[in-house]
C-alpha positions as CSV (number, residue, x, y, z in Angstrom):
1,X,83.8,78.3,83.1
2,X,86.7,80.0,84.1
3,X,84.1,83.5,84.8
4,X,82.3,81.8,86.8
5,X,85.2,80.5,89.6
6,X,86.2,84.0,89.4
7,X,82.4,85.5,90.1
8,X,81.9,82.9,92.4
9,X,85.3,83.8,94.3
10,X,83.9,87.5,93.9
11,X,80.9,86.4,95.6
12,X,82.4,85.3,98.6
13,X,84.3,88.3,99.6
14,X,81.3,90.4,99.0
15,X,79.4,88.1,101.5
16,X,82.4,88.4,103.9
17,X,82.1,92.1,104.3
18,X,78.8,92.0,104.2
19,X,78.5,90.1,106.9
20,X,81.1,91.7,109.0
21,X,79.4,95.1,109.1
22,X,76.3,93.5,109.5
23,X,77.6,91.6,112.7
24,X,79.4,93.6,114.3
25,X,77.7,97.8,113.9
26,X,80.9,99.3,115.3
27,X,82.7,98.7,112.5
28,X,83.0,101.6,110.3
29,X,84.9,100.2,107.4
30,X,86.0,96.8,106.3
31,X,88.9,96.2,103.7
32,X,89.9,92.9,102.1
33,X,93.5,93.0,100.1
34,X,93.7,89.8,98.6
35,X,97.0,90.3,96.9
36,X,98.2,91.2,100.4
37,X,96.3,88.5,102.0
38,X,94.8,91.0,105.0
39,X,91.8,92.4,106.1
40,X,91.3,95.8,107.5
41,X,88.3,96.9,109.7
42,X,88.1,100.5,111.0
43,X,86.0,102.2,113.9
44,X,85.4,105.7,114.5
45,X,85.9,107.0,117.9
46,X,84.6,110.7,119.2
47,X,87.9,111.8,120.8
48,X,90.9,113.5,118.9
49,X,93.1,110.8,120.6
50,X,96.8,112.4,121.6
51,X,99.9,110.6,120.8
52,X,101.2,109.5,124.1
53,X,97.7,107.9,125.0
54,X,97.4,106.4,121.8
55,X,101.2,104.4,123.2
56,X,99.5,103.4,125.8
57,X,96.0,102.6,123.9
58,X,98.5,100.4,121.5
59,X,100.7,98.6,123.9
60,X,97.6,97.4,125.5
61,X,95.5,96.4,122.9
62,X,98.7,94.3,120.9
63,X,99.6,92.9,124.1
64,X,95.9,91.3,124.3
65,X,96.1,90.3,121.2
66,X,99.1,88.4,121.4
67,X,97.8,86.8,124.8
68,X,94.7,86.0,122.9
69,X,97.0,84.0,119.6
70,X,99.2,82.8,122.3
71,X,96.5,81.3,124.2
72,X,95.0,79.7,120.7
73,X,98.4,77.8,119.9
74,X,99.3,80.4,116.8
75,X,102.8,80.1,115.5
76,X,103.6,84.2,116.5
77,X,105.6,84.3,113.1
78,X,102.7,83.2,110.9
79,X,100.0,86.1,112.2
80,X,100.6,89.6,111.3
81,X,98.7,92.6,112.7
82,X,98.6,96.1,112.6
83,X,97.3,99.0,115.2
84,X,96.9,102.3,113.3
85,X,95.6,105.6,114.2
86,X,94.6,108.9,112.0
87,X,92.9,112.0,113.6
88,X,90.6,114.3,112.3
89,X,90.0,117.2,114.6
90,X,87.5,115.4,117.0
91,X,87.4,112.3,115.7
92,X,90.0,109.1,115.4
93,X,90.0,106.3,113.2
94,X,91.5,103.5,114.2
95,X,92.4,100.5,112.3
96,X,93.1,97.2,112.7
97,X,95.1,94.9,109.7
98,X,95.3,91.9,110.2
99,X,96.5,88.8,107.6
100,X,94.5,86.5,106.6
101,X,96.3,83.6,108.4
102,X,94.0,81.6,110.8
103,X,91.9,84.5,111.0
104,X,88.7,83.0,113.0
105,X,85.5,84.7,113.9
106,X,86.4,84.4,117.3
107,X,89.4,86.1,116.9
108,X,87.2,89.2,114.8
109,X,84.9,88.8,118.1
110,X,87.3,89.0,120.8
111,X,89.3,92.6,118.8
112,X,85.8,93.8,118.8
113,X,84.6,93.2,122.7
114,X,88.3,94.8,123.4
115,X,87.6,98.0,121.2
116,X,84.4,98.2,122.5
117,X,86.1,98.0,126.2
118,X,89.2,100.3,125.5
119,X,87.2,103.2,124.0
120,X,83.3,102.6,125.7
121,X,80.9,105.6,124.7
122,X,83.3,107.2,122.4
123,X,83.0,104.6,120.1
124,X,80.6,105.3,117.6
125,X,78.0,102.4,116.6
126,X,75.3,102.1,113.4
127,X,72.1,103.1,115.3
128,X,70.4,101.1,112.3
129,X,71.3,98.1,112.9
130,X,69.1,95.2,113.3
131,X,69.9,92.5,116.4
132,X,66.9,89.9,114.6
133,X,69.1,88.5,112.1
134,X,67.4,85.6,110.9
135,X,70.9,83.3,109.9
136,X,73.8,82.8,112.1
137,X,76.3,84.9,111.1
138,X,79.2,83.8,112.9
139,X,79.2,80.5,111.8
140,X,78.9,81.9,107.8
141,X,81.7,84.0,108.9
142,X,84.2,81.6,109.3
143,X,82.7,79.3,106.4
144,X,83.8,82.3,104.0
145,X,87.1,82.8,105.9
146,X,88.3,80.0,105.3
147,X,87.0,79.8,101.8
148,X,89.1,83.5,101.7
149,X,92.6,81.9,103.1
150,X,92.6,79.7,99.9
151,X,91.8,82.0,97.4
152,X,94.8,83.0,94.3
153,X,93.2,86.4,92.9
154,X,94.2,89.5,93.7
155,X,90.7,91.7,94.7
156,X,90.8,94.3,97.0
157,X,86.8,95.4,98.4
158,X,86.1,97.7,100.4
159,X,82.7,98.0,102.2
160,X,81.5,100.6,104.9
161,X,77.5,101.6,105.8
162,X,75.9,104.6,104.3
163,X,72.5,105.2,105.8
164,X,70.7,102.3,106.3
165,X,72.6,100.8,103.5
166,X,75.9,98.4,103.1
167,X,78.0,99.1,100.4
168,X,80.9,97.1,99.1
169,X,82.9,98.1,96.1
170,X,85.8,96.1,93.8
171,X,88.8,98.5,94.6
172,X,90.6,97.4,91.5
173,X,87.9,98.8,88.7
């Protein structure tokens, strides 16, 4: 019995990066670290972003963020979140971690709409994706959210599209 919780449990963070990169196709990467209790989604932008933009790219994009939890009534203490930057050559990734805490699919949809704003065409997007999904994703979003927040395992998955395919793997074996 005790297998079956833990596939079950499994389960439910497959569907949740599944269903991230299949909602939102400018996600390049998604990340769950249960023992850390955060999620990590990634984007991929065609510019080799320099450091003193990337300040400004930063300041702006936490300060919204904090608006936005502000704005929702969020104890300020309780929700951690990251802005992170790598560059390779002509390309950025940049990452956002945030903790599991209250995470909401509106929150994941209003980070997305202001990556999508800060970095426009540079962002790069799936050019497979599929808009006629035939199950509302958002609301199955949150459903396994919250099912997420309760969880006491320590998984970490990571999933990311290759090709027309999405792949998610148990980081621990």
């Amino acid at each position: 019995m005790k297998a079956n919780k833990q596939t079950n449990k499994s389960d439910s963070s497959i569907e949740l990066l599944t269903s991230i990169l299949l909602n939102y196709p400018v996600i390049n990467t998604v990340n769950i670290n249960l023992e850390e209790r955060e999620l990590e989604i990634s984007f991929l932008v065609e510019d080799p972003i320099t450091d003193i933009s990337w300040e400004e790219v930063q300041d702006y994009l936490m300060c919204n963020f904090n608006l936005f939890n502000k704005l929702q009534k969020r104890d300020r203490d309780l929700i951690k979140f990251q802005i992170i930057k790598e560059s390779y050559s002509d390309l950025s990734k940049i990452s956002l971690v945030r903790n599991l805490n209250k995470l909401s699919q509106q929150e994941m949809d209003f980070m997305i709409k202001l990556i999508k704003e800060t970095f426009g065409e540079k962002l790069l997007e799936n050019q497979l994706y599929d808009q006629n999904l035939s199950f509302d994703l958002a609301e199955s979003i949150d459903g396994m959210l919250a099912q997420i927040e309760q969880l006491e395992y320590r998984e970490k998955y990571l999933g990311f599209r290759e090709e027309d395919r999405i792949l998610v793997f148990n980081k621990n074996k």
